[in-house]
C-alpha positions in Angstrom: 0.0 0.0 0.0 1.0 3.6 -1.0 1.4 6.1 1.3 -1.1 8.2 0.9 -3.6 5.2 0.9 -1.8 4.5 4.4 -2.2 7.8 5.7 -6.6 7.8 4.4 -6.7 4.8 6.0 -4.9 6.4 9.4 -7.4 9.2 9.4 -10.5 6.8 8.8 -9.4 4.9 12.0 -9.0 7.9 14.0 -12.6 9.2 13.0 -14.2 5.7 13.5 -12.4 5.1 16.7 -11.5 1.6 15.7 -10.0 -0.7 13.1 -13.1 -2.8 12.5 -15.1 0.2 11.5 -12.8 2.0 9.8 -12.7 -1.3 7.6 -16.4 -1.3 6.8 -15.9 2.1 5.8 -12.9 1.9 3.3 -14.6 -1.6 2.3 -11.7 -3.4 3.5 -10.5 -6.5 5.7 -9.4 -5.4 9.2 -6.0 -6.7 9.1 -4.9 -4.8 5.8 -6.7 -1.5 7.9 -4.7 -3.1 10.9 -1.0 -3.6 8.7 -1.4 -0.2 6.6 -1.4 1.7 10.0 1.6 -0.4 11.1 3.6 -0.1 7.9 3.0 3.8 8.0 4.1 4.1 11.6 7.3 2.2 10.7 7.7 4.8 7.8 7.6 7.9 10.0 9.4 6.1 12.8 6.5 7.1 15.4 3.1 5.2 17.2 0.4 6.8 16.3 -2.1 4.8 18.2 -2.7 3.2 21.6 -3.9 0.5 21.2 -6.5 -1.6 23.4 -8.8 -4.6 23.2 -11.6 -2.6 23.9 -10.4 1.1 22.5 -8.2 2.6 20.0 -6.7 6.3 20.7 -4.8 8.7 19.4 -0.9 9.3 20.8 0.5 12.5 20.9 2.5 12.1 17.8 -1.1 10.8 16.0 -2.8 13.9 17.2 0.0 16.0 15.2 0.2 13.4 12.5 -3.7 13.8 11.8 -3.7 17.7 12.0 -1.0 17.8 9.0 -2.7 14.9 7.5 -6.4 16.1 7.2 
């Protein structure tokens, strides 16, 4: 996955609050939601999410990321 498709698919999980949703929305499977977010943290060398079994939330670096982003 391209970049930019990484980083629409970052912003779709912030707004939805979670990887399963953000899926349904981009018409997606989870885990390809799930490993475009981890391949474009690894690309900018930062976590942008804290992830939880029952939440998913923005870090400090994915509340700057998203700002520049959208």
């Amino acid at each position: 996955m391209d970049t930019l498709q990484a980083m629409k698919t970052f912003i779709q999980v912030a707004e939805a609050g979670g990887f399963a949703e953000a899926a349904r929305r981009l018409d997606m499977a989870p885990p390809q939601v799930t490993r475009a977010v981890k391949a474009l943290e690894a690309r900018i060398g930062a976590r942008l999410l804290h992830r939880t079994t029952r939440q998913v939330r923005l870090t400090e670096a994915g509340e700057r990321y998203l700002q520049a982003a959208g």
